[in-house]
Structures are given as structure tokens and as C-alpha cells.
N, C-alpha and C positions, 0 to 999 in steps of 0.2 A: 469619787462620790462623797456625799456631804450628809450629815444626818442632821435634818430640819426638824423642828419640834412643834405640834399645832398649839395655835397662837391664839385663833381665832375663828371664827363662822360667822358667816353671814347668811338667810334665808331675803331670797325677793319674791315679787307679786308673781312671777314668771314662772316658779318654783323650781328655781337653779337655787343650789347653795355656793357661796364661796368659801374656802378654806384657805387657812392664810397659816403657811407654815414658815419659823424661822429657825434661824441657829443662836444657839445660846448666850453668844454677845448680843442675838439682835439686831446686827449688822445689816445681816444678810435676809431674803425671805423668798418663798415661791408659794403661788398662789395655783390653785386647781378650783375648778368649779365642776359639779358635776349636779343631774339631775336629783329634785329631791327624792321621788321618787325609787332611785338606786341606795337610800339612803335603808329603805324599809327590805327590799331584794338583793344588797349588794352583803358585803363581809362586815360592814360597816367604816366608820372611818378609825386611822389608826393612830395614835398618839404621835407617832415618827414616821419618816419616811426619808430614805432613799434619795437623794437628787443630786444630779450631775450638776460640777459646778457652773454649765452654762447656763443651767435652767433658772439659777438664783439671781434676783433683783437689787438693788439698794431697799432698807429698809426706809420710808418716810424719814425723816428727823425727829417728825413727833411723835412716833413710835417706836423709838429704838429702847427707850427704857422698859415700856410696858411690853414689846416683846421679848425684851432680855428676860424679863421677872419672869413672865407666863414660859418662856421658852426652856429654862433651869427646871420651874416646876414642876414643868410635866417629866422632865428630863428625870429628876431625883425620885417622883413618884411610879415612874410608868417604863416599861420595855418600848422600845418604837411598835413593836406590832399589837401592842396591845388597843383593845376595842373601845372607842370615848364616847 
């Protein structure tokens, strides 16, 4: 298991969110989408998460740095379960 740190959100017309988590070089990322809707009913979303390292993608190239930075940040301010 791998501790991935959120990166990112995305909201569409459809009202899915995506979340775009990576690891702190940025290397690495995995993405979840989930209803917006469980957004307002669920635990909420968590700083870190958990993922096996099959689940993880290559990060873009154009985004290895700005997930690196956002990925440390949350990393140095936040526990992975905490609520964002």
C-alpha cells in the first residue's frame, strides 16, 4: 500500500467529482470519482488515502511538479484521514 495525497478536484455538468490523488514525488497518481451528491451524505473527502500500488498511474509530465508541490503540502499540513 501507498499513501497518495489529494492533488486535485474536479466537479462536471453530470455531477460526478473527480479526485486526483498523488504521492509526494508526484510520480505516481490515482484518480476516484465519485457522486457529487455523496459529497454532502458521505465522511467527506480525506486528505490521504490508502492505494495499492496497482491502483497508481503515471503522473501526466505536465503535472509532476504541481503534484509534487500540492502532494508534500497536504502531506506536511494534514493526517491522511483528515476531512478537505
Amino acid at each position: 500500500m501507498t499513501t497518495v495525497w489529494l492533488v486535485d478536484r474536479q466537479f462536471d455538468s453530470k455531477g460526478l467529482v473527480r479526485l486526483t490523488y498523488a504521492t509526494e514525488d508526484g510520480e505516481r497518481m490515482h484518480t476516484k470519482e465519485l457522486a457529487e451528491q455523496r459529497l454532502v451524505t458521505g465522511d467527506g473527502i480525506t486528505a490521504g488515502r490508502e492505494v495499492d500500488e496497482s491502483a497508481l498511474g503515471e503522473s501526466p509530465a505536465d503535472e509532476v511538479e504541481r503534484f509534487a508541490s500540492e502532494a508534500s503540502r497536504m502531506a506536511a499540513e494534514h493526517d491522511p484521514d483528515d476531512t478537505v
